[in-house]
C-alpha positions, 0 to 999 in steps of 0.5 A, a space after each residue: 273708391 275709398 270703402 273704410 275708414 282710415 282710423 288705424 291699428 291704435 296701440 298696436 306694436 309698431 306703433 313709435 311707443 310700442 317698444 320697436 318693430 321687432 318686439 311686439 307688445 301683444 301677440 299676433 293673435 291680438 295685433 289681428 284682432 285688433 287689425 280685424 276690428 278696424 277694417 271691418 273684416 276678418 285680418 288673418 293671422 297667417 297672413 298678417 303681422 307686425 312686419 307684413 302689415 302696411 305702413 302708416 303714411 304718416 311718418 314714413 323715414 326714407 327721403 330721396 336721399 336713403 333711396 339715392 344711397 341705396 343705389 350710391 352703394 348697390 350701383 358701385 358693388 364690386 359685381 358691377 363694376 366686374 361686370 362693366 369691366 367686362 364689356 371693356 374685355 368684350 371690345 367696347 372702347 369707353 364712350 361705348 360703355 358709357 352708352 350701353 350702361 345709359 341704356 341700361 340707367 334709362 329703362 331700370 328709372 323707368 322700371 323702378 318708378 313703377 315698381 316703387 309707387 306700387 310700395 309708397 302706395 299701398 305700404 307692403 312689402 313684396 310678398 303682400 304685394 304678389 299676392 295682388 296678381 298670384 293669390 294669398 297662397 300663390 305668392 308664397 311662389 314669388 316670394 320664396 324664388 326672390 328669397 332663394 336667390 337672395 339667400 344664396 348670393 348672400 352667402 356668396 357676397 359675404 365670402 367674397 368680402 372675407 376674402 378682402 378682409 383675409 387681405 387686409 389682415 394678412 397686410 396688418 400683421 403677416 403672421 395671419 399668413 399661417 392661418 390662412 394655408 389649411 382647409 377647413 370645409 373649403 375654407 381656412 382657419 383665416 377665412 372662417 374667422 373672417 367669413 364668420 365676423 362678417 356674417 355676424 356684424 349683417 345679422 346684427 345689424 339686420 336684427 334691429 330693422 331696416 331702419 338701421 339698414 336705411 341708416 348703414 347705407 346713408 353712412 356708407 354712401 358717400 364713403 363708396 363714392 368717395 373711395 372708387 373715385 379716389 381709386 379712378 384718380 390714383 390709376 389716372 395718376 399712374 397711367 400718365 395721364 392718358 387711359 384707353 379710350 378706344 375698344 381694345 378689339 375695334 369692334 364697328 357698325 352692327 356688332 358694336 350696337 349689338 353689343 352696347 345693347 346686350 350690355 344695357 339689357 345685361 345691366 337691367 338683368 342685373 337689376 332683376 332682383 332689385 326691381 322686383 321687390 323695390 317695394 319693400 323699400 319704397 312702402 316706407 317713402 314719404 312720397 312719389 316725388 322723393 322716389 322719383 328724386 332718388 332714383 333720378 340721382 341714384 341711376 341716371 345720374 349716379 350711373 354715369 359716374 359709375 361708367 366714368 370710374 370703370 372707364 379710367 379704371 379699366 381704360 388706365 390699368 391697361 395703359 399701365 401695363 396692357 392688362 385688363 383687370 376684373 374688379 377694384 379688389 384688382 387694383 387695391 391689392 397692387 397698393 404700395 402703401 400699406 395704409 392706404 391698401 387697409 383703407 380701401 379694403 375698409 371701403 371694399 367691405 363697407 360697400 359689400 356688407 352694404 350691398 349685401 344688406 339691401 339685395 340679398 338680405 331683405 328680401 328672404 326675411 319678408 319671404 321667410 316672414 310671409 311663409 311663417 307669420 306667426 312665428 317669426 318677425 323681422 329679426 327673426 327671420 333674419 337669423 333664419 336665413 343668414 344661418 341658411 347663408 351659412 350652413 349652405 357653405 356659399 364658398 362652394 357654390 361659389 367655387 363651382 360653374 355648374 351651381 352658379 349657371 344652372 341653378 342660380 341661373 335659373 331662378 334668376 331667369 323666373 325673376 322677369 316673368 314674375 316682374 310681368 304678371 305683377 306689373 301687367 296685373 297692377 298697372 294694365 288689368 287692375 289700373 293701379 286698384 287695392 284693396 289692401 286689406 283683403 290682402 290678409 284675409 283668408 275669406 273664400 269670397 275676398 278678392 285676392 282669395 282665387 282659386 284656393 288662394 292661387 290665381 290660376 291665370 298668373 301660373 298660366 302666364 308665367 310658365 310658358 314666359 319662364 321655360 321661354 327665359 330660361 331656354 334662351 339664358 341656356 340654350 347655346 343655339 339661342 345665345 345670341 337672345 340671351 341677354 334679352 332673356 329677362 326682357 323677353 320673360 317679362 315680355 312674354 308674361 305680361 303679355 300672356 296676363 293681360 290676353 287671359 286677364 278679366 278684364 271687366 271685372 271691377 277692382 275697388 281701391 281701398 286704403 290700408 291705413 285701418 290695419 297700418 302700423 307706424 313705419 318703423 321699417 
């Protein structure tokens, strides 16, 4: 039931005249202040600031369109279509993977709906909104492994795009060439100066909000689906017309089913990430209905388009010369043209500084404002962690199996567990009831405060579900279940939560709109 009055945080920063989301008018001391005054409870200021607080409903920013090109960008990265790819290299002829990725397209717009009402409902960002089922200090745990991940595959993705800008400049003027044969900490004096004006051209743009994020992936939306169709059609061309339709290895009956599922669930694995902390994006949409329509031509439908492309890439290159190629980077640097190989190039890095800003960059800046919210807002939490991104060297992780697998490997595999205790505390014990205001205070008696802030029944159902997940994407006895491994921890985890959950206890939904600022974000 509704307990407070919505009359909000007036003049407040945040608010569309108070100078932006990133420069608070008052300090945060004051902003919870004020924020305590009008819920009537005490807001704390190492839980609650500018970037953390919950958005105004009104004058929310993201239509179905942004979250449409938020997956118009993230579904064609280069990492998925070498992924898609793959399960052409693994026998599955070109119905086949149509078939595994709509799978796969099926459940992720069911997961992603539920994971994307819970931000349009309450309007938080996902560190706020694990404090839900883990505690106001617990979720400091779900937010900073979503943030590790993301950080280091931020520094990865940017390397990966410097290497198709040392392409596209070495194109332009050869004389680069020189610049790009010494070693320099693993990279060349090219490749700094590429890796460098990349790393600076996101922290820019990440400096003025995500606003501007939303802003950058409608531009580059259609210019992605644009050039990998062009891409499809030029291979088209060349291969006469005809591409590879059938599996290259004839796979049949149980392995080809086996095999179209593990690469559905290995697509929704993928995604991991993205459905966890959906809502930082969503807690800005204007509606349920602009989600729902943005996921539905984003995924199903975006999907599909997505599969036709890989499929004429691949199907057609191997056509052409009996090879089976790794990405579109493959393809764009046998371009002939030189104009045309420095367009695409242009794309490729559009593309990946898009899908780097969405997936890798937003999440450690909310777990990096959520760990220290009185020092550090949305920009400035950016340049924290993009100098991690940096100072880390990715190009070695990158360069190195061990750190890739085990590491990286392993958080990834804690991502489904912490997805099922959040899911089954929201949607089965809580019914979709939040008291979003006791979510920034740190009262012994409030109702996300637990034991010391953690939620000790949350850990019980997320280590058992987590050492399971991770023996299975590990364990070379269980390799078979490995692409399972994000859905059984999910699985496992929900599960767990729900048989020690209370669940006669009485949750009371209670508005944010006191404490909101306006959705500049």
């Amino acid at each position: 039931m509704q307990t407070t009055s919505s009359v909000g945080v007036t003049g407040a920063p945040g608010d569309e005249n108070a100078g932006g989301p990133n420069h608070p008018v008052v300090g945060n001391t004051d902003l919870c202040a004020i924020a305590s005054e009008a819920a009537g409870r005490t807001i704390s200021p190492g839980l609650y600031n500018i970037d953390l607080a919950p958005t105004k409903a009104k004058g929310r920013k993201w239509t179905s369109y942004s979250i449409f090109t938020l997956w118009a960008n993230d579904v064609h990265s280069l990492g998925n279509y070498a992924f898609a790819i793959g399960l052409f290299s693994l026998g599955l002829g070109g119905w086949q993977i149509l078939v595994a990725l709509g799978i796969g397209a099926i459940l992720l717009f069911a997961l992603l709906n539920f994971s994307g009402f819970m931000g349009e409902k309450t309007g938080v960002p996902f560190p706020v909104m694990s404090r839900i089922s883990f505690g106001i200090r617990g979720a400091q745990i779900a937010s900073l492994v979503r943030g590790a991940v993301a950080v280091a595959w931020f520094g990865i993705q940017t390397y990966l795009a410097s290497v198709v800008l040392r392409v596209m400049l070495v194109a332009m003027a050869p004389g680069l060439k020189d610049l790009d044969s010494n070693s320099i900490l693993g990279l060349s004096t090219l490749g700094w100066l590429s890796f460098v004006a990349l790393w600076m051209v996101q922290l820019v743009i990440v400096s003025f909000g995500m606003e501007m994020i939303r802003k950058y992936e409608a531009f580059a939306g259609p210019i992605i689906l644009v050039t990998m169709a062009a891409i499809a059609v030029w291979v088209f061309i060349e291969a006469g017309g005809a591409i590879q339709w059938s599996g290259i290895k004839g796979l049949e009956g149980t392995e080809m089913w086996l095999t179209i599922f593990a690469g559905g669930a290995l697509w929704v694995s993928i995604y991991g990430t993205f459905v966890l902390n959906f809502c930082d994006f969503t807690r800005s949409s204007a509606s349920k209905k602009s989600i729902v329509k943005g996921n539905f031509w984003g995924i199903p439908i975006n999907m599909l388009v997505f599969g036709a492309i890989v499929v004429v890439m691949a199907g057609g290159q191997y056509k052409i010369n009996g090879t089976v190629i790794e990405s579109p980077s493959d393809i764009v640097e046998s371009i002939p043209n030189t104009l045309l190989l420095v367009l695409a190039c242009l794309a490729l890095l559009i593309l990946t500084i898009a899908v780097n800003l969405m997936a890798n960059f937003v999440a450690p800046v909310y777990a990096l404002t959520n760990l220290f919210p009185r020092h550090l807002n949305f920009r400035k939490a950016a340049w924290v962690s993009g100098t991690i991104g940096l100072i880390i060297l990715p190009w070695n992780l990158y360069n190195n199996p061990i750190v890739i697998v085990y590491f990286l490997g392993g958080l990834g595999a804690l991502l489904g567990p912490l997805f099922g205790v959040v899911m089954a505390d929201y949607w089965l014990v809580r019914r979709g009831k939040v008291n979003v205001p006791e979510l920034y205070t740190e009262d012994p008696k409030g109702a996300y405060f637990y034991k010391r802030g953690v939620n000790p029944k949350a850990i019980i159902a997320m280590l058992p579900a987590a050492g399971l997940a991770i023996a299975i994407a590990f364990i070379p006895a269980l390799a078979a279940a490995a692409p399972f491994a994000w859905f059984i921890g999910a699985g496992v985890a929900a599960l767990t939560y729900f048989a020690v959950a209370d669940k006669k206890q009485v949750h009371q939904d209670v508005s944010g709109e006191p404490i909101a600022v306006a959705s500049t974000h």
